[in-house]
Backbone bond lengths (Angstrom), bond angles and torsions (degrees), N, CA, C in turn:
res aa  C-N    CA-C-N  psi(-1)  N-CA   C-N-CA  omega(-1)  CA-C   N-CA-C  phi
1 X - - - 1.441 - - 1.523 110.81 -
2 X 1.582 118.70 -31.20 1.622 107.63 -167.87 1.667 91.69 -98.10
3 X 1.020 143.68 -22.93 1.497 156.02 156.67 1.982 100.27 -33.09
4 X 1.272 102.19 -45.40 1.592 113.13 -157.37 1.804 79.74 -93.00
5 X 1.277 123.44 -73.17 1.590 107.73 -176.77 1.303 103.98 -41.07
6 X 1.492 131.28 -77.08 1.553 130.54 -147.27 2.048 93.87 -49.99
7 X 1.631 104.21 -30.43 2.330 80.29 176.98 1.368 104.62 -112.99
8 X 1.205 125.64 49.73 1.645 148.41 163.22 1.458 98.44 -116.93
9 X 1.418 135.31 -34.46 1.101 134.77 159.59 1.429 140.48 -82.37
10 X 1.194 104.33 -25.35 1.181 141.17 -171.53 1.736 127.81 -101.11
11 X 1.632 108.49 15.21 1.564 112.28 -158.27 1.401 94.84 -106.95
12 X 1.530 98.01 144.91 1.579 99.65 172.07 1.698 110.04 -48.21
13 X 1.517 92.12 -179.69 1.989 115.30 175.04 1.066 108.23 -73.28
14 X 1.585 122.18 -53.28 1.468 115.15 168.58 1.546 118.07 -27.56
15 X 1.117 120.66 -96.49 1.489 133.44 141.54 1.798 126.89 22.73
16 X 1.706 96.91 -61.54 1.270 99.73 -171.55 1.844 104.87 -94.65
17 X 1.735 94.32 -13.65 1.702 88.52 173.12 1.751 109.22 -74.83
18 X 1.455 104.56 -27.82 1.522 105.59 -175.56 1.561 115.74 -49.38
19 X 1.402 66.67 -55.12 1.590 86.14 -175.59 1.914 129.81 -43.66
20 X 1.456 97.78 -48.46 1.339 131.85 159.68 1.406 121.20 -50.31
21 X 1.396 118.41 -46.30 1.199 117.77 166.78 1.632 131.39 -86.67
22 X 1.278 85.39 -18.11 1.739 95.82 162.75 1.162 122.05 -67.11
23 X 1.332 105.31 -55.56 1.664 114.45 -168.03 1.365 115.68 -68.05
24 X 1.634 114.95 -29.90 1.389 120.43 -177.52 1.406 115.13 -78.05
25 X 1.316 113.91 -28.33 1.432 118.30 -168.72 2.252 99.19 -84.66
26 X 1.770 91.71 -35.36 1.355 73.01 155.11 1.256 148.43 -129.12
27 X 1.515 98.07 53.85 1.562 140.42 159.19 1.664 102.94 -71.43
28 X 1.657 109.22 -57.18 1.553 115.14 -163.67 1.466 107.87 -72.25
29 X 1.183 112.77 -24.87 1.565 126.23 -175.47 1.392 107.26 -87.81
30 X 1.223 139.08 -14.47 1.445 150.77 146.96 1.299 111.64 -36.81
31 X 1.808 99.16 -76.11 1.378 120.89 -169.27 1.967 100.05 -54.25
32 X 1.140 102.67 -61.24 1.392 80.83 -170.35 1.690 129.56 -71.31
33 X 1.200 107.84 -14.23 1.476 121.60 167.02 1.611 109.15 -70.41
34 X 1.806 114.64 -33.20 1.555 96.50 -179.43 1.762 105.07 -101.37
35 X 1.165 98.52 -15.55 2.072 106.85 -165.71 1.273 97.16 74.26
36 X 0.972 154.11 1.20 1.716 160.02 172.37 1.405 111.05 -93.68
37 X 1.950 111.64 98.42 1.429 112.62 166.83 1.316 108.01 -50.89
38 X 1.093 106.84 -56.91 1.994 118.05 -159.30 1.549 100.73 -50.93
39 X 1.531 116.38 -50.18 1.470 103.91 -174.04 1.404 118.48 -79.00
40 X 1.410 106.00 -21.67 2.097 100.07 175.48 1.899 91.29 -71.51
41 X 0.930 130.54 -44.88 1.186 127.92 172.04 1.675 127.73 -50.12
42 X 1.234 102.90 -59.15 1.876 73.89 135.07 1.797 154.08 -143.67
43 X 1.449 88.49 70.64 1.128 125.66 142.90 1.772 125.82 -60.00
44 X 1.849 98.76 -63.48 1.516 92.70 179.81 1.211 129.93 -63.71
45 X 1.360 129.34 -19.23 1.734 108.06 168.93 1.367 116.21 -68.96
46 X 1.700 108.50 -41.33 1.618 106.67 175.83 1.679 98.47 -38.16
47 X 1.182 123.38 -57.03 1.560 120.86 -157.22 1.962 101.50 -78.04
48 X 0.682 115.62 -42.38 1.515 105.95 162.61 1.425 117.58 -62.56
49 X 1.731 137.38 -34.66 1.108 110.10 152.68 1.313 152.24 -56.34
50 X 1.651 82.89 -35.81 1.903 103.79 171.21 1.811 112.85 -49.67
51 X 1.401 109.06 -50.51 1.178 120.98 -178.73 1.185 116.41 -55.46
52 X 1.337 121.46 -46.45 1.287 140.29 -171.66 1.925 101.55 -74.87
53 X 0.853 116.59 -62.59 1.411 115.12 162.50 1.752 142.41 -63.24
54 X 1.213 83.92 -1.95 2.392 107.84 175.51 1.633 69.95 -103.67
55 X 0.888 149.86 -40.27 1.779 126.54 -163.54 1.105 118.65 -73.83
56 X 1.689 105.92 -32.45 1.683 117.26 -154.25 1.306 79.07 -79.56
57 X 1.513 114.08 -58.55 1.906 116.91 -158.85 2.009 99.33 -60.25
58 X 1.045 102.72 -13.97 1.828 81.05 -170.26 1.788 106.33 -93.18
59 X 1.021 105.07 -29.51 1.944 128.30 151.35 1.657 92.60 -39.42
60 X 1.532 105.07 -76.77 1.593 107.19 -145.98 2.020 101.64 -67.88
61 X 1.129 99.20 -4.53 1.647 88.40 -173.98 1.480 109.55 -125.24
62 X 1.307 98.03 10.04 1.853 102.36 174.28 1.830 113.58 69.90
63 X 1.881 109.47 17.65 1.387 120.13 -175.51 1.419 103.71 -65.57
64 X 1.684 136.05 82.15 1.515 113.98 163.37 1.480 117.53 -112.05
65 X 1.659 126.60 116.58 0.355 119.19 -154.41 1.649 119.77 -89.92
66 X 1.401 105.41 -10.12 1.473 128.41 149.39 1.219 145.11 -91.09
67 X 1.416 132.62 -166.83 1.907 101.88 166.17 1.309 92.15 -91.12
68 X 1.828 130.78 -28.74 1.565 144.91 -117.15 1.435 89.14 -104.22
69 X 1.628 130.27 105.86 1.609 126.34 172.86 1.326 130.81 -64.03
70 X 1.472 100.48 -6.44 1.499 102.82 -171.44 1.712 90.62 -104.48
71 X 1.345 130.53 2.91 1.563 130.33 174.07 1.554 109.11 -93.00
72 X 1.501 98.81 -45.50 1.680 109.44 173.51 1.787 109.42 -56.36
73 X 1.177 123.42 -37.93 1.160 129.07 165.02 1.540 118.27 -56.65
74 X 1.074 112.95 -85.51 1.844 111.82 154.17 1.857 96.02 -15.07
75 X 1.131 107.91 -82.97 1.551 105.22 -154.26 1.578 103.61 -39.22
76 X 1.166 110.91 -62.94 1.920 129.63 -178.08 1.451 107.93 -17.25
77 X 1.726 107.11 -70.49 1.312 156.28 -148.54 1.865 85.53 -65.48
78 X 1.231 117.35 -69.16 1.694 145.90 163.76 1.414 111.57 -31.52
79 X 1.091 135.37 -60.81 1.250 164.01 167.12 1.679 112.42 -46.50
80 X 1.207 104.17 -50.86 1.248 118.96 -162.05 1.476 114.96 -93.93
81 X 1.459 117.94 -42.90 1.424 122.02 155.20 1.457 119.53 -54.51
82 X 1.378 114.51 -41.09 1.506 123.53 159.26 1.484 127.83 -18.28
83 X 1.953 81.60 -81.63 1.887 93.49 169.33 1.833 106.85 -48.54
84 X 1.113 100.42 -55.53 1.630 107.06 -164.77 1.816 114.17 -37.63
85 X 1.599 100.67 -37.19 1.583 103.55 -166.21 1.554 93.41 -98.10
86 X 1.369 139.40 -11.53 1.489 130.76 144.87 1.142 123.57 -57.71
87 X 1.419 119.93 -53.17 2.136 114.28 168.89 1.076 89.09 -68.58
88 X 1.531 158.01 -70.49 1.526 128.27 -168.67 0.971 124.43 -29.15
89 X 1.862 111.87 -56.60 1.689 105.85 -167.72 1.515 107.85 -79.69
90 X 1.239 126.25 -0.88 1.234 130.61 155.76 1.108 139.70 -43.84
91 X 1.747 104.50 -59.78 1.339 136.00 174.01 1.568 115.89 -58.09
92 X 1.370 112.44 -39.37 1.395 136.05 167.70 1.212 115.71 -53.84
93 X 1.596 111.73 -51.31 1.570 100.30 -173.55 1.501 102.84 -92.23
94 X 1.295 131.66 -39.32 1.626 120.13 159.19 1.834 106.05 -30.93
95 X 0.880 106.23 -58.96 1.595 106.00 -170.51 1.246 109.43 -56.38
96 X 1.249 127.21 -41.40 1.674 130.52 169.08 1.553 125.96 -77.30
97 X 1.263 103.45 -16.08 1.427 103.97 171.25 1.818 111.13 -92.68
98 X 1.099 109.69 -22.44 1.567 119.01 162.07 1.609 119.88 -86.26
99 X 1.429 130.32 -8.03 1.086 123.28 160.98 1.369 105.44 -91.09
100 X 1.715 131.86 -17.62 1.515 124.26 178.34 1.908 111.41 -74.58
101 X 1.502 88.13 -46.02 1.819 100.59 166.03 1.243 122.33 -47.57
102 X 1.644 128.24 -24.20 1.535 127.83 -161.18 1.616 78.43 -118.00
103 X 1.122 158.28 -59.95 1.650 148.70 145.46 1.356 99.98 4.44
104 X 1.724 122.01 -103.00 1.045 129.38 -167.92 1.813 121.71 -35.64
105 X 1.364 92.19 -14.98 1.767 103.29 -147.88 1.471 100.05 -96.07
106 X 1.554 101.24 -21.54 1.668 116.95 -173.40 1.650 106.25 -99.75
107 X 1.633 113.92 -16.65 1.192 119.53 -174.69 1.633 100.44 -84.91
108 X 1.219 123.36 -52.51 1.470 137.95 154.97 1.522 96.41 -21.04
109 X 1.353 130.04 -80.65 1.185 102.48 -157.35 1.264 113.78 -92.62
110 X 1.279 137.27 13.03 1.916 126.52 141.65 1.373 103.24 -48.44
111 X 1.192 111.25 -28.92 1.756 93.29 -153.13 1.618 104.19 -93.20
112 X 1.488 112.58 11.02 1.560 115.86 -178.25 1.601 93.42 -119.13
């Protein structure tokens, strides 16, 4: 874990612009897919962590999937926001199917 902070802190500019431009662009693509500032808002760190963590693991396991480092980066960066906005939309619908369950569950007992 402090291995993964010290090169979360520690990553070149390349890297942290990727990163930056990934996450924001799919920050904006959030917003207009949900119409919800608050939730593309937070959305983007999930997607900057994801990114940040598909990099560390493709570093930590020697994954390149090119010869070109600044593509493997792209790829990582790509990859990683990916996963990130799948456990998001995950988290979302767990969260909505457990606020309909505690609804129904509270309507149930008015009616006893």
């Amino acid at each position: 874990m402090l291995d993964f902070l010290n090169r979360a802190v520690t990553v070149d500019t390349y890297t942290l612009v990727v990163v930056a431009m990934l996450s924001g662009w799919a920050g904006v693509l959030t917003l207009h897919v949900l119409s919800r500032t608050v939730l593309a808002l937070v959305f983007v760190p999930g997607f900057i962590l994801g990114a940040l963590v598909t990099n560390y693991v493709f570093e930590l396991t020697g994954f390149y999937p090119t010869p070109d480092r600044e593509t493997n980066v792209v790829i990582a960066c790509t990859s990683g926001i990916v996963m990130a906005l799948l456990a998001s939309h995950r988290a979302l619908v767990e969260a909505g199917d457990l606020e309909r369950r505690i609804v129904a569950l509270e309507e149930k007992e008015k009616i006893r």
